[in-house]
N, C-alpha and C positions, 0 to 999 in steps of 0.2 A: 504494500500500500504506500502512496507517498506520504514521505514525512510531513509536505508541510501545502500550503496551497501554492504557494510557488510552485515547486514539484507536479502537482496535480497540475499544474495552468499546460507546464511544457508536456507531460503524457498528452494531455487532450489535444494538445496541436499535434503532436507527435501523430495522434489516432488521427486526427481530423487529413494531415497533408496524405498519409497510409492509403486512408481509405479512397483520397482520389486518385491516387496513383493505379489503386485496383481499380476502380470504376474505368479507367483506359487500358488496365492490362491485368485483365482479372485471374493469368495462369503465371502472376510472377510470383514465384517461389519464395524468391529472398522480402518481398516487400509482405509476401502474408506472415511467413517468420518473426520479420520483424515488427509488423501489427500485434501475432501473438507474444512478443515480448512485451509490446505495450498495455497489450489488456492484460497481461500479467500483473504489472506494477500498478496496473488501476484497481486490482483485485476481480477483477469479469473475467473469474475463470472458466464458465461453461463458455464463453468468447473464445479463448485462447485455446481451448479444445477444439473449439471448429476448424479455428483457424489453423493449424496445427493437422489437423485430420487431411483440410485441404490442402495442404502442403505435402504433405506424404501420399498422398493418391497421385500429384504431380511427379514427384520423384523418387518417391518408391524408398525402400527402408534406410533414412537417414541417423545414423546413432544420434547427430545433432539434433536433430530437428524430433526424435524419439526420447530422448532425452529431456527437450522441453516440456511435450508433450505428461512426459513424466509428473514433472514437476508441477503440472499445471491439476492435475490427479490428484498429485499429494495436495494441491493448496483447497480445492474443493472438500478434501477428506478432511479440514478443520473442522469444518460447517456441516457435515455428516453425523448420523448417529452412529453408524454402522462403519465397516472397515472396509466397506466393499470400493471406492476408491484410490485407497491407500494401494487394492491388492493390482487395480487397473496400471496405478504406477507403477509397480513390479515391474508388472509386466513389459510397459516400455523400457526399463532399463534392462531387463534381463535379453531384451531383443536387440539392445542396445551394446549390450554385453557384448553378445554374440559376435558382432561386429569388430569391437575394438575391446577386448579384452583387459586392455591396459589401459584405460580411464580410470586416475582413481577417484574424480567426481561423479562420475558413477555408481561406483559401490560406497563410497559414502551415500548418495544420495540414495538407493536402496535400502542401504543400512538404515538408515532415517524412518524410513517406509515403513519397515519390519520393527523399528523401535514402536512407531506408532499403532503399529495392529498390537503389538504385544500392552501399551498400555489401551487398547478399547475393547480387546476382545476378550470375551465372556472363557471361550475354550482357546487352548492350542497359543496360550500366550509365551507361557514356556519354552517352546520351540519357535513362536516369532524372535526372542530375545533373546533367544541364541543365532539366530540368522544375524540379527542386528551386528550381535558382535562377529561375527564369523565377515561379515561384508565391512565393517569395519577393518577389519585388522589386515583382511584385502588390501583395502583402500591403502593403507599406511604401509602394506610391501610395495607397492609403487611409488610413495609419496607420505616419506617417515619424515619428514620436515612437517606436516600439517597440525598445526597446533588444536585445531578446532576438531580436528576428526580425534585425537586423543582424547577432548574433553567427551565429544559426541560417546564416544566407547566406555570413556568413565562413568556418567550416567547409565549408562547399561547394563557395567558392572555393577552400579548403587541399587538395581532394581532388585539383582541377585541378589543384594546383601555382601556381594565378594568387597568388603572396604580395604584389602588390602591392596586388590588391586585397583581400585577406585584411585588409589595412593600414589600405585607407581604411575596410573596413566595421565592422571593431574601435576603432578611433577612432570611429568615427561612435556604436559600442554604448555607449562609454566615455565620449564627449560630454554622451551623454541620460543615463546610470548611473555616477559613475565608480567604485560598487563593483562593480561587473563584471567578476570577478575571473578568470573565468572566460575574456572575452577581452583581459584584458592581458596572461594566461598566452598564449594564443593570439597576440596579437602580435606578442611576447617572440621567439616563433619564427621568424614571420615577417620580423622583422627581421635574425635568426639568419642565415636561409635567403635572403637578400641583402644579406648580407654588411656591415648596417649595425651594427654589432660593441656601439658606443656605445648608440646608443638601447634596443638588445637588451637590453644590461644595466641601462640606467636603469627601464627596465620590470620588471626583475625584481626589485632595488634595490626599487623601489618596491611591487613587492607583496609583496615578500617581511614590507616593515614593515607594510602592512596586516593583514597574518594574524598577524602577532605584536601584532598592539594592538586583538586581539577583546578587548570591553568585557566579556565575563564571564571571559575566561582560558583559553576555551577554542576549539578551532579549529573550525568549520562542515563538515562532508565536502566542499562543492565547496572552500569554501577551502584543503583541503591536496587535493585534486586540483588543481587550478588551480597551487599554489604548485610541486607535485611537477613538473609539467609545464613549467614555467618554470623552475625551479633543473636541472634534466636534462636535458642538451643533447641527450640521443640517445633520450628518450621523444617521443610520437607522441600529439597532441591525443585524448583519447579522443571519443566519439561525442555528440552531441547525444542530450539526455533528449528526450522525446515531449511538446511543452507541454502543461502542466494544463490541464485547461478545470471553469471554475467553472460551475455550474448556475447557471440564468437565467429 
């Protein structure tokens, strides 16, 4: 969604120049693509599904353009009660997979997929949230520099209760990022939740001064999520966001 109305102003032009460009060339590829990127960032995801659809009937199985489509699945699957969504985007990625093997924004963003059925579904969450991490740790043999996909795996682990390894893969997020504020909150707990009392606190100690020394004065939303979750012993890691995916 855009941040701000500025944001919203340029998508809408964005849509508005898209749309006539199709209206004189209604089999261009790249400009429905890049429509369905824009209705993405407006949040009109059943838009960007069409749009996307049409795009791949023109060109036939594009990992990129399967990919988006992906993504465009999972962002409808917020707004869902059910996981059926969630499994649509699977399936674009796994077809996507197919393709190119060695994307590792792919298996994170799968991995993502399978975190999210495992928090909606009633049965067989268990085995979503070992996919999760299984597409995770994927991701990270292609691309062990991502700090965000460490975190993404560390919640995954938090869901198991594994807080050990919750430990190392937050460390490992905070290694590559150390404003990663998001899992040193995360750690903070896991430290909590075995009992290691001291370090628990020095992680919070310590982020607690990070959020309070934003260079414009004022606080970021994940930073007072992050900080909320680590000053509050009895609050509960909230959920991982859906990674963004930049057009390419």
């Amino acid at each position: 969604m855009p941040r701000d109305l500025f944001d919203a102003g340029r998508y809408l032009k964005a849509r508005d120049l898209l749309c006539a460009v199709l209206e004189k060339e209604p089999y261009h590829v790249r400009a429905l693509g890049l429509r369905g990127i824009v209705w993405n960032a407006l949040g009109a995801y059943d838009q960007v599904v069409q749009d996307f659809d049409r795009a791949l009937e023109l060109r036939g199985l594009d990992p990129r353009l399967l990919m988006h489509r992906g993504f465009s699945w999972a962002g409808l699957g917020t707004f869902a009660f059910g996981c059926s969504p969630y499994r649509r985007a699977i399936e674009d990625y796994s077809r996507a997979l197919e393709i190119d093997p060695k994307d590792e924004l792919l298996w994170q963003l799968r991995g993502t997929a399978w975190f999210q059925i495992a928090r909606k579904a009633w049965f067989g969450a268990k085995t979503a949230l070992q996919q999760a991490i299984d597409d995770y740790t994927e991701s990270l043999r292609w691309n062990p520099d991502d700090a965000d996909t460490w975190q993404h795996r560390a919640l995954a682990h938090w869901r198991r209760r594994d807080f050990e390894a919750v430990v190392g893969d937050c460390s490992e997020a905070l290694r590559l990022n150390p404003d990663q504020l998001d899992a040193l909150g995360l750690r903070s707990y896991a430290y909590h939740r075995l009992k290691r009392f001291e370090e628990a606190e020095k992680d919070e100690q310590t982020l607690h001064d990070r959020v309070s020394k934003q260079s414009d004065g004022r606080k970021c939303s994940r930073s007072v999520i992050a900080e909320k979750r680590a000053v509050n012993k009895f609050a509960r890691p909230v959920n991982i966001a859906t990674p963004s995916v930049i057009a390419g």
